[in-house]
mmCIF file of the N, C-alpha and C atoms, coordinates in Angstrom:
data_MODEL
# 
_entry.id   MODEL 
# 
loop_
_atom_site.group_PDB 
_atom_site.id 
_atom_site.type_symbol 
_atom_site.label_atom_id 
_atom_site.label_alt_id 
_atom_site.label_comp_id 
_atom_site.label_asym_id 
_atom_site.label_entity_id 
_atom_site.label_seq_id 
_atom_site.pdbx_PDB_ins_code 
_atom_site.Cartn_x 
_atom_site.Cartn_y 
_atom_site.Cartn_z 
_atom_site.occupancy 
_atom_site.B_iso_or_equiv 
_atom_site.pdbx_formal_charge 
_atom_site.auth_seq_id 
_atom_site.auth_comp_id 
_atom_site.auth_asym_id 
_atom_site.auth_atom_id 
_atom_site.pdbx_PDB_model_num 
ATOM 1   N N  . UNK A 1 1  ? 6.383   1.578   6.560   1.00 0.00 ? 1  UNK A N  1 
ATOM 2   C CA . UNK A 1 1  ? 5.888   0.237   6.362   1.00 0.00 ? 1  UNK A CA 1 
ATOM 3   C C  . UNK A 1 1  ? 5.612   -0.404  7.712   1.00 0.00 ? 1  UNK A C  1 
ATOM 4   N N  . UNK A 1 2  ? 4.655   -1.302  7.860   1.00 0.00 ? 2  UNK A N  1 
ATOM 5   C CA . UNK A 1 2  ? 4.358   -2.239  9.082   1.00 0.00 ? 2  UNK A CA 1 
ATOM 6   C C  . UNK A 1 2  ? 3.636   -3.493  8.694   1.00 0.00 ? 2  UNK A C  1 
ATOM 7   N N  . UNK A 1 3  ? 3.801   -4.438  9.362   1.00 0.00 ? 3  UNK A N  1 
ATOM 8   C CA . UNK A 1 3  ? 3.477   -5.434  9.093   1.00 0.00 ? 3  UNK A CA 1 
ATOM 9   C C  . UNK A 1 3  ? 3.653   -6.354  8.106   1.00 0.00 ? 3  UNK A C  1 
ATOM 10  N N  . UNK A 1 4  ? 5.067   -6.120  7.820   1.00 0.00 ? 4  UNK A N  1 
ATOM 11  C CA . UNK A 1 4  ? 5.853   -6.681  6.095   1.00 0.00 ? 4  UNK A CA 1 
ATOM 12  C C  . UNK A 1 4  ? 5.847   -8.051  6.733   1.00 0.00 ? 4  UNK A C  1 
ATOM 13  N N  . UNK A 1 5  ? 5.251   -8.922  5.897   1.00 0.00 ? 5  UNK A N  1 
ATOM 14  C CA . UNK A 1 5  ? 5.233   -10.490 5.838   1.00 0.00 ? 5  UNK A CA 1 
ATOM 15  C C  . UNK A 1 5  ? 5.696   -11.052 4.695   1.00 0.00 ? 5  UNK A C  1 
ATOM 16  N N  . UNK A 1 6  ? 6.562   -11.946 4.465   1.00 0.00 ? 6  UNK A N  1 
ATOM 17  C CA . UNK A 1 6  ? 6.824   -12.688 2.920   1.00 0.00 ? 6  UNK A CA 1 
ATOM 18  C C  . UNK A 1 6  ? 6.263   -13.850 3.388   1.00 0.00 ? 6  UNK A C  1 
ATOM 19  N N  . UNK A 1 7  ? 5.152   -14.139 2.870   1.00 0.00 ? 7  UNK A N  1 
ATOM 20  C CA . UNK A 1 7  ? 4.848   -15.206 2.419   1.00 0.00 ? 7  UNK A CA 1 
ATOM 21  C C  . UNK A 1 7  ? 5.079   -16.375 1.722   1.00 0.00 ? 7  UNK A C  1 
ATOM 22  N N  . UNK A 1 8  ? 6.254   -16.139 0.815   1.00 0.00 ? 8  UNK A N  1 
ATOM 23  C CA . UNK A 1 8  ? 6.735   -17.525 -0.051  1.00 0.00 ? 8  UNK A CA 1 
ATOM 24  C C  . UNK A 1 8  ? 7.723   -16.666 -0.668  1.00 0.00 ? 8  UNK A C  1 
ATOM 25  N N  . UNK A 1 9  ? 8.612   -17.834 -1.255  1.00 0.00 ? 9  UNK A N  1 
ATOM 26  C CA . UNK A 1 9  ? 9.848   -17.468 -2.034  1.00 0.00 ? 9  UNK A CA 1 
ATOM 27  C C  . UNK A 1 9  ? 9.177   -16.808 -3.408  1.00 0.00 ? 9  UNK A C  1 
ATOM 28  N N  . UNK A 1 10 ? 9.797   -15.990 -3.943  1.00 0.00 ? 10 UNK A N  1 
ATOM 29  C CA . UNK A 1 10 ? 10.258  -14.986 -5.230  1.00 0.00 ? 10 UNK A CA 1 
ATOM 30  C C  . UNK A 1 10 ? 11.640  -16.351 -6.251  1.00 0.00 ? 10 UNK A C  1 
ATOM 31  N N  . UNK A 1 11 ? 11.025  -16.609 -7.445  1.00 0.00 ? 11 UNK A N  1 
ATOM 32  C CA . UNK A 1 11 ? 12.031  -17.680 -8.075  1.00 0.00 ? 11 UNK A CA 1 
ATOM 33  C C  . UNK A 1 11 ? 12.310  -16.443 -9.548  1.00 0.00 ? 11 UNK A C  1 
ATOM 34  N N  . UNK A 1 12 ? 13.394  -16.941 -9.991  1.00 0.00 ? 12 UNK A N  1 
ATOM 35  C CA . UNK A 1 12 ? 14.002  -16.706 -10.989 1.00 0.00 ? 12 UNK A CA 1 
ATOM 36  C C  . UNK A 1 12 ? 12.695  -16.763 -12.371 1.00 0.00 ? 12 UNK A C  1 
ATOM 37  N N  . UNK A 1 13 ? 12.295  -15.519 -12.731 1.00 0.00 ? 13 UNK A N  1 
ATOM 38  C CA . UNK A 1 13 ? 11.608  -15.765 -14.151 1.00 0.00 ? 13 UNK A CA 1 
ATOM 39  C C  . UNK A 1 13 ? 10.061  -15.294 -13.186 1.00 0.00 ? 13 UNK A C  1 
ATOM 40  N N  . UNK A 1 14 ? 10.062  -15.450 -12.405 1.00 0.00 ? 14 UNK A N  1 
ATOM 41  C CA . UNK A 1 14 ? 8.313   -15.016 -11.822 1.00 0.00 ? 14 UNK A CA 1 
ATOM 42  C C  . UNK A 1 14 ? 8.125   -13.697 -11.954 1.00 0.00 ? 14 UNK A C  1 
ATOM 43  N N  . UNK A 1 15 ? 7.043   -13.226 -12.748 1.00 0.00 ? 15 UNK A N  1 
ATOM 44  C CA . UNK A 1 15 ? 6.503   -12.183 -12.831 1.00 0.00 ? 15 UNK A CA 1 
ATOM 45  C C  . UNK A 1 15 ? 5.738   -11.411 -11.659 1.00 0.00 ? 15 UNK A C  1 
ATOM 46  N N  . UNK A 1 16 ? 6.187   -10.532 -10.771 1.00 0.00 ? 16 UNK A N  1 
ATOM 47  C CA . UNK A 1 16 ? 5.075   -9.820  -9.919  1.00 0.00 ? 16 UNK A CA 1 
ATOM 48  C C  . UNK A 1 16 ? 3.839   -8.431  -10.332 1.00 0.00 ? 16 UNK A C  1 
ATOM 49  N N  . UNK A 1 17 ? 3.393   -8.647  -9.619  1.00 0.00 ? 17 UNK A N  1 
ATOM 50  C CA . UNK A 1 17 ? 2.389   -7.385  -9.916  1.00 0.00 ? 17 UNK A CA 1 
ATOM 51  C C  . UNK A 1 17 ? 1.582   -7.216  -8.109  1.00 0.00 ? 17 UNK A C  1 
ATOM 52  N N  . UNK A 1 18 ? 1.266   -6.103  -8.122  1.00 0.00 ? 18 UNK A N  1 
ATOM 53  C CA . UNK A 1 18 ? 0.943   -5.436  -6.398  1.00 0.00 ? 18 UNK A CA 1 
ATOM 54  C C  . UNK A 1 18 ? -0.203  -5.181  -6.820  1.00 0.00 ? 18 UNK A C  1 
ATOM 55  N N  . UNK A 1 19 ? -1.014  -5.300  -6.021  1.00 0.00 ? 19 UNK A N  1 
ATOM 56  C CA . UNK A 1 19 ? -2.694  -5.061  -5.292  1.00 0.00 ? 19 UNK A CA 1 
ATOM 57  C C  . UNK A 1 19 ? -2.617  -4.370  -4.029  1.00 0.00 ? 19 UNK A C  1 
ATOM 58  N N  . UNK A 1 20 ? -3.267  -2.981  -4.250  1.00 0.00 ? 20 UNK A N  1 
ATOM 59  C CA . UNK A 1 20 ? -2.921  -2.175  -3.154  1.00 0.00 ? 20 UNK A CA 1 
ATOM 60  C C  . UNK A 1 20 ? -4.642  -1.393  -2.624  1.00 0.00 ? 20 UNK A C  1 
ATOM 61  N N  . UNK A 1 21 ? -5.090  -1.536  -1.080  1.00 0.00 ? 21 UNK A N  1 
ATOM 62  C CA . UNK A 1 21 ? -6.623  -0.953  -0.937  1.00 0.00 ? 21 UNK A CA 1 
ATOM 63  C C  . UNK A 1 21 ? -6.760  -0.286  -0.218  1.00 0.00 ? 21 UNK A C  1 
ATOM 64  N N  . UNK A 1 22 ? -6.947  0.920   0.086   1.00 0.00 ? 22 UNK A N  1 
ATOM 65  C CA . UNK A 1 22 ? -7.162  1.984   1.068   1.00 0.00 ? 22 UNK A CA 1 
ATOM 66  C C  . UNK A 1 22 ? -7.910  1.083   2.479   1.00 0.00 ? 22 UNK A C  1 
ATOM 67  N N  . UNK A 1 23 ? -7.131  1.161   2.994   1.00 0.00 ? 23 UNK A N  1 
ATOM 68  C CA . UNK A 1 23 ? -7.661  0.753   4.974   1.00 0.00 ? 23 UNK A CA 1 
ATOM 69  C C  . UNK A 1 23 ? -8.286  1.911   5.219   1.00 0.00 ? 23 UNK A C  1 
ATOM 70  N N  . UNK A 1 24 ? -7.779  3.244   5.348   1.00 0.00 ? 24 UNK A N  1 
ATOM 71  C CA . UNK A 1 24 ? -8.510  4.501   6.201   1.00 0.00 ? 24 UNK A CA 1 
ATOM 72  C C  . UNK A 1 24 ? -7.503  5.340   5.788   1.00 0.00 ? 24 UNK A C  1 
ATOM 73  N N  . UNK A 1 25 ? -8.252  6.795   5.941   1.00 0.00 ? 25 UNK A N  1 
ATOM 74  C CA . UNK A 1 25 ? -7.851  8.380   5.472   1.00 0.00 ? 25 UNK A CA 1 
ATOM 75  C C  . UNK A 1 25 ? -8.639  9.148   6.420   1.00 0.00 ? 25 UNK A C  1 
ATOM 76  N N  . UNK A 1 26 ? -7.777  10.419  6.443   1.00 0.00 ? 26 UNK A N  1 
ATOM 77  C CA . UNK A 1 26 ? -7.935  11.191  7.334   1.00 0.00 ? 26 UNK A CA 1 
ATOM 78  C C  . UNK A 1 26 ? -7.402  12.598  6.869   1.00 0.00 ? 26 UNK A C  1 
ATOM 79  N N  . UNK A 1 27 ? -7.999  13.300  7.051   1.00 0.00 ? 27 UNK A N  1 
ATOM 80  C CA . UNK A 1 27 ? -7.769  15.013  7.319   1.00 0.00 ? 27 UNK A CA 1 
ATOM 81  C C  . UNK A 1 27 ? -6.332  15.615  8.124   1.00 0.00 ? 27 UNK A C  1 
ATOM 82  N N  . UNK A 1 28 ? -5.445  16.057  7.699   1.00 0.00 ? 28 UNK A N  1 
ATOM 83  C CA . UNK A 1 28 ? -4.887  16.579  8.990   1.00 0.00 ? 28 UNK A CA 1 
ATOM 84  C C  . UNK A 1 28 ? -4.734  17.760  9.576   1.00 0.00 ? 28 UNK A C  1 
ATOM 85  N N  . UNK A 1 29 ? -5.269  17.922  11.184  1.00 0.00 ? 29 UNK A N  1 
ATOM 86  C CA . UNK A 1 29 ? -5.852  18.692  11.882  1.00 0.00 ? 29 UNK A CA 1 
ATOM 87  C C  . UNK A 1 29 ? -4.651  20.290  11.709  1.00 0.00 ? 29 UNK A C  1 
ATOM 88  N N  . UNK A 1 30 ? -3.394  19.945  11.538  1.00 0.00 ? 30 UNK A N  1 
ATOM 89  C CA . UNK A 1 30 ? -2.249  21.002  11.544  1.00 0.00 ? 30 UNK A CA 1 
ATOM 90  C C  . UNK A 1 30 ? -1.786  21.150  10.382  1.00 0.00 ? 30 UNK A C  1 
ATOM 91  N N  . UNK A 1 31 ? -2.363  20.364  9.213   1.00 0.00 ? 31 UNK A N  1 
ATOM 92  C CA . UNK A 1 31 ? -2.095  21.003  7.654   1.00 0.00 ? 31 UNK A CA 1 
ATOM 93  C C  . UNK A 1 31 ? -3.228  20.914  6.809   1.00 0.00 ? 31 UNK A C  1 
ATOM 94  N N  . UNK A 1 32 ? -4.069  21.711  6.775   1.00 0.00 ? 32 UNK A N  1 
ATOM 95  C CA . UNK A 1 32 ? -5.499  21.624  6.108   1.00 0.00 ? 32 UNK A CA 1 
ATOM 96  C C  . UNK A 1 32 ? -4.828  21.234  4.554   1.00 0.00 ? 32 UNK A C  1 
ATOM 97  N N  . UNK A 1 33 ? -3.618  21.172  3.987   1.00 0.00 ? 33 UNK A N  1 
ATOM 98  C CA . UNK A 1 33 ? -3.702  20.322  2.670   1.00 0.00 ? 33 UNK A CA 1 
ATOM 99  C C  . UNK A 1 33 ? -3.209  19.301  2.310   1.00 0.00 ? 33 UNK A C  1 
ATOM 100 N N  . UNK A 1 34 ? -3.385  18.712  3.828   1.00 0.00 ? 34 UNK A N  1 
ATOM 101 C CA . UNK A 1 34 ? -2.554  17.016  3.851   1.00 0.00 ? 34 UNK A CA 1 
ATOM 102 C C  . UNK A 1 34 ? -3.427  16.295  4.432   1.00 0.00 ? 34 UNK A C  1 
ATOM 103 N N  . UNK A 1 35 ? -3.420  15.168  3.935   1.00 0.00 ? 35 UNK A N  1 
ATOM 104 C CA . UNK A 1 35 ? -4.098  14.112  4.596   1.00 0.00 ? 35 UNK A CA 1 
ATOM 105 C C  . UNK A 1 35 ? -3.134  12.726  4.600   1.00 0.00 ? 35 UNK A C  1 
ATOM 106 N N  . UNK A 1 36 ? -3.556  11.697  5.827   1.00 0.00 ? 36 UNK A N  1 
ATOM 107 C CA . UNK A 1 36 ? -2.975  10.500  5.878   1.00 0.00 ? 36 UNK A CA 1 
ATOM 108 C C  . UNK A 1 36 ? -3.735  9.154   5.339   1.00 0.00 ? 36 UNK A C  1 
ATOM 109 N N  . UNK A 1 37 ? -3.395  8.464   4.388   1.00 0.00 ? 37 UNK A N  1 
ATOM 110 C CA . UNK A 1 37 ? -3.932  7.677   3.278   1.00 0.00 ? 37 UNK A CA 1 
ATOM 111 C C  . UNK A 1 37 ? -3.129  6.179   4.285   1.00 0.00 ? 37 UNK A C  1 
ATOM 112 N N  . UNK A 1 38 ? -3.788  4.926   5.093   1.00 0.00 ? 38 UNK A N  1 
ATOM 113 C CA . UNK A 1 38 ? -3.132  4.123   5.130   1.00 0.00 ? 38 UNK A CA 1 
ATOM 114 C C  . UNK A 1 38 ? -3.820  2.785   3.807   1.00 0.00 ? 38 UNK A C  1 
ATOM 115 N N  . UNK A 1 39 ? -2.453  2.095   3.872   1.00 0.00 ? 39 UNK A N  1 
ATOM 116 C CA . UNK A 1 39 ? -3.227  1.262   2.275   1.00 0.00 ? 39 UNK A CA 1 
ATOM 117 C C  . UNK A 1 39 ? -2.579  -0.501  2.861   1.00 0.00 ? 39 UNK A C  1 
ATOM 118 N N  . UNK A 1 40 ? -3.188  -1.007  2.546   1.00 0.00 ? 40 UNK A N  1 
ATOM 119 C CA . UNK A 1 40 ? -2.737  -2.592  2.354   1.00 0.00 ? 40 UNK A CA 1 
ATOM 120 C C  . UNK A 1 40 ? -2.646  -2.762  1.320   1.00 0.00 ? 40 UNK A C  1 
ATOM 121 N N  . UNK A 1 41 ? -0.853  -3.181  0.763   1.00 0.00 ? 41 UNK A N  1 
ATOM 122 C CA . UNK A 1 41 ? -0.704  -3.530  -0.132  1.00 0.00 ? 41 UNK A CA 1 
ATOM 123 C C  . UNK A 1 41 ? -0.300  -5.630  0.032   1.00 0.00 ? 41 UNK A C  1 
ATOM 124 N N  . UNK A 1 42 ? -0.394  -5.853  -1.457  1.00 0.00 ? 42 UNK A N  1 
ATOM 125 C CA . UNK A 1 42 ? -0.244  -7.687  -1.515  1.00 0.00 ? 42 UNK A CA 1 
ATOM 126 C C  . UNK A 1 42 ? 0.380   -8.187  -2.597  1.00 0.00 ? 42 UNK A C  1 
ATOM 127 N N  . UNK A 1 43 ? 1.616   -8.407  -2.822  1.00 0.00 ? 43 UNK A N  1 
ATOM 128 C CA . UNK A 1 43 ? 2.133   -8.690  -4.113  1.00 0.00 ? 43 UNK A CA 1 
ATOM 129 C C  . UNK A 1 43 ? 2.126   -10.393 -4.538  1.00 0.00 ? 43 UNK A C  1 
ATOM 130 N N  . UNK A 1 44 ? 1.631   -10.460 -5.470  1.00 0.00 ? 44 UNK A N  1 
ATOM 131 C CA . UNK A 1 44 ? 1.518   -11.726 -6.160  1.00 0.00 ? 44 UNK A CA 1 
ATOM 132 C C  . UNK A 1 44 ? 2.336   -12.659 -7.256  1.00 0.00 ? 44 UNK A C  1 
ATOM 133 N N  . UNK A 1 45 ? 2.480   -13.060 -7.587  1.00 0.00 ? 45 UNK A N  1 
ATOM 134 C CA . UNK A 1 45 ? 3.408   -13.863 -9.003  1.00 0.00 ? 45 UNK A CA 1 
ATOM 135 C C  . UNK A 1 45 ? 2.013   -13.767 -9.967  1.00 0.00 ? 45 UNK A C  1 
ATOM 136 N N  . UNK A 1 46 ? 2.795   -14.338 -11.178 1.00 0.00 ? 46 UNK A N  1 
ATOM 137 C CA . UNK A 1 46 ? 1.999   -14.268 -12.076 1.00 0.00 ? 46 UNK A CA 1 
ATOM 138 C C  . UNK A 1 46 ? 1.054   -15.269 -11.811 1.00 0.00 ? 46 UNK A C  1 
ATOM 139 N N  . UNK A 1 47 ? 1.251   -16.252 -11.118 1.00 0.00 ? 47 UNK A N  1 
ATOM 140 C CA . UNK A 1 47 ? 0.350   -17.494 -10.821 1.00 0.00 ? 47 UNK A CA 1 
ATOM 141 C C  . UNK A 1 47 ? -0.901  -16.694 -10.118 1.00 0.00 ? 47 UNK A C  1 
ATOM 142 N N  . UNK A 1 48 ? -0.267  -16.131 -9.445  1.00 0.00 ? 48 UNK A N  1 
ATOM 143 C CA . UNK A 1 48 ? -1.388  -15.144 -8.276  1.00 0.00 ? 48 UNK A CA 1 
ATOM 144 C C  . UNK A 1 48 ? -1.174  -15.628 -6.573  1.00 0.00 ? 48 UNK A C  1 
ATOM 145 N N  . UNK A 1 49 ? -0.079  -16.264 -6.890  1.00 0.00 ? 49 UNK A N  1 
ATOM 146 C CA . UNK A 1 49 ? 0.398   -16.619 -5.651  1.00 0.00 ? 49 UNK A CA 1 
ATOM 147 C C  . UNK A 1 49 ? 0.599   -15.281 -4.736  1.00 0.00 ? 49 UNK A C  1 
ATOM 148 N N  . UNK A 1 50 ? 0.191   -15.049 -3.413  1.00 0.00 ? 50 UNK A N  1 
ATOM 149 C CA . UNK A 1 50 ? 1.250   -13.834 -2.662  1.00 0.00 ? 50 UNK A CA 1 
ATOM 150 C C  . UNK A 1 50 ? 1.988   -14.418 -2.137  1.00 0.00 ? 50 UNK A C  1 
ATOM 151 N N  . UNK A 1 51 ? 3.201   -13.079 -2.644  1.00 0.00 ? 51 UNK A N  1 
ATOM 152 C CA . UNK A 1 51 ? 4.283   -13.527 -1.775  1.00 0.00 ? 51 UNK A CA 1 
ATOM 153 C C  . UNK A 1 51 ? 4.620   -12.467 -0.845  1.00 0.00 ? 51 UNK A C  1 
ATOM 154 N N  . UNK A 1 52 ? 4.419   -11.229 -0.600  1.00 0.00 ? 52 UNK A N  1 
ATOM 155 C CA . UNK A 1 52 ? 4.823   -10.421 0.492   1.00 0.00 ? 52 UNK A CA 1 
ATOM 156 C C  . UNK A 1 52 ? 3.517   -9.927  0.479   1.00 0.00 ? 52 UNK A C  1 
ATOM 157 N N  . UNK A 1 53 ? 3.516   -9.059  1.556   1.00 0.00 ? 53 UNK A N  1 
ATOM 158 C CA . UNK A 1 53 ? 1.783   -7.825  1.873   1.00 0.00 ? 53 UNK A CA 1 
ATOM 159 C C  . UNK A 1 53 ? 2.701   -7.405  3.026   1.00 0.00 ? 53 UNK A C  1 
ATOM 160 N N  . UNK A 1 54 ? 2.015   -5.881  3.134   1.00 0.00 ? 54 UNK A N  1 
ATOM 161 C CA . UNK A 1 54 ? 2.154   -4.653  4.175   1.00 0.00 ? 54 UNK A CA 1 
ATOM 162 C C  . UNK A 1 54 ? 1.575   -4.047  4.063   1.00 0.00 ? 54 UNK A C  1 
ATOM 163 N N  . UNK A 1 55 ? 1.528   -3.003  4.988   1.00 0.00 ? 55 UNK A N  1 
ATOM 164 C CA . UNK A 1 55 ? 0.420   -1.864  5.221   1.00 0.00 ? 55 UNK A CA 1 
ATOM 165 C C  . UNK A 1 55 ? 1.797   -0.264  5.349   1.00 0.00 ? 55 UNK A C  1 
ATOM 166 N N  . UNK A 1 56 ? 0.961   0.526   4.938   1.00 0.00 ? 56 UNK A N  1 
ATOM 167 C CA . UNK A 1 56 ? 2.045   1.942   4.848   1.00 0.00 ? 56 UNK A CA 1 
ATOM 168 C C  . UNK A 1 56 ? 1.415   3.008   4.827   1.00 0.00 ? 56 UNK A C  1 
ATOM 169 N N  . UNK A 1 57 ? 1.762   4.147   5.464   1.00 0.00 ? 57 UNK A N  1 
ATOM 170 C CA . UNK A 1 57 ? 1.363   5.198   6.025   1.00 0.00 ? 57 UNK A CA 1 
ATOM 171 C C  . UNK A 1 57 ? 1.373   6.386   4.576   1.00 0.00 ? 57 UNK A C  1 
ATOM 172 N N  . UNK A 1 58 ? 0.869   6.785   3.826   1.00 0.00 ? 58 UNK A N  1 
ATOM 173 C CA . UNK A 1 58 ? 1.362   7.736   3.293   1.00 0.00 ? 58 UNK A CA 1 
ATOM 174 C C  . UNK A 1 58 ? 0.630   9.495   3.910   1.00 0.00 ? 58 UNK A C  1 
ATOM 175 N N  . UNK A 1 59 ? 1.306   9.987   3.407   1.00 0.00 ? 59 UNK A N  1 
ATOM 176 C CA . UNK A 1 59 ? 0.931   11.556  3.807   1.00 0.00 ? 59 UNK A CA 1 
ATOM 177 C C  . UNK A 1 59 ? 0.933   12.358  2.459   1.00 0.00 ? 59 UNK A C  1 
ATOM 178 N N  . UNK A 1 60 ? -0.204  12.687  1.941   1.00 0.00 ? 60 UNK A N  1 
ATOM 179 C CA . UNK A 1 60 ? -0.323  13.350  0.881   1.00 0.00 ? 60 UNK A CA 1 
ATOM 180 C C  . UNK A 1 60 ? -1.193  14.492  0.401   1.00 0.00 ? 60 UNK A C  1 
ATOM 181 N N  . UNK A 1 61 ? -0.430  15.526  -0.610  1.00 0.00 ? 61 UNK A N  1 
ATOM 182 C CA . UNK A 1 61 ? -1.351  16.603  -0.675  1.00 0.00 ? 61 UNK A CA 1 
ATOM 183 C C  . UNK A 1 61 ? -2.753  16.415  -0.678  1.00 0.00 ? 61 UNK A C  1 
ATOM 184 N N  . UNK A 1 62 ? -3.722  17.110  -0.325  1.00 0.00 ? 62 UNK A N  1 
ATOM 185 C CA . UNK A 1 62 ? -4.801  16.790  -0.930  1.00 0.00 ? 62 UNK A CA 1 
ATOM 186 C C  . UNK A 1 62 ? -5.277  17.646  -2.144  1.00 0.00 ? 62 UNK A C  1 
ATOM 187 N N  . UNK A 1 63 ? -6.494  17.443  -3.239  1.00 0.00 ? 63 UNK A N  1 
ATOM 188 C CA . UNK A 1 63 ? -6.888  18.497  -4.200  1.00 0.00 ? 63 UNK A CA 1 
ATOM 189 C C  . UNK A 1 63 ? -7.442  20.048  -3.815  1.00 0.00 ? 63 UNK A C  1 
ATOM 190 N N  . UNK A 1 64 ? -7.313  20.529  -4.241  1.00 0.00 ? 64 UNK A N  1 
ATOM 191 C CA . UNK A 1 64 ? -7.327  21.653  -3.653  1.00 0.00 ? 64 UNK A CA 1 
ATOM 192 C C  . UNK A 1 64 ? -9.346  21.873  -3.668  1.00 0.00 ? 64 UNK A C  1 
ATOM 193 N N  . UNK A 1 65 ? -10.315 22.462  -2.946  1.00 0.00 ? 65 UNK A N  1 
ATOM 194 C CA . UNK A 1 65 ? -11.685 22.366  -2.791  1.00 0.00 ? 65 UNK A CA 1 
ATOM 195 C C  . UNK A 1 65 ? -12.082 22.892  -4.175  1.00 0.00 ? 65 UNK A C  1 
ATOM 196 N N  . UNK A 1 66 ? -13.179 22.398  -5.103  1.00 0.00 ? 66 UNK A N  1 
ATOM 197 C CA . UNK A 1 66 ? -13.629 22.973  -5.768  1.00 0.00 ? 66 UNK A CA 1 
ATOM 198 C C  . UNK A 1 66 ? -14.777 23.945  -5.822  1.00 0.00 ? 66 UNK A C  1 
# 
């Protein structure tokens, strides 16, 4: 994780839900079946308020070529 911000308080009874968008992906050069996926995620209340967002590194298989 990087760049974790809370934006506003989380109350008793608020419903969340996350919105998450690919920033950039990449190939990786020393495991032809991995790649690095970074994503901005933004979590909201049910109002649609945000209250936290970050960005996170994942590393994941990729599909195999068809």
């Amino acid at each position: 994780m990087d760049e974790l911000r809370w934006l506003a308080p989380v109350r008793p009874g608020d419903t969340l839900h996350t919105e998450a968008q690919v920033v950039s992906k990449r190939e990786s050069r020393s495991r032809p079946d991995r790649g690095t996926v970074i994503m901005a995620y933004e979590i909201k209340t049910h109002t649609g308020q945000a209250v936290m967002s970050f960005t996170a590194i994942h590393i994941l298989r990729k599909r195999p070529d068809a």
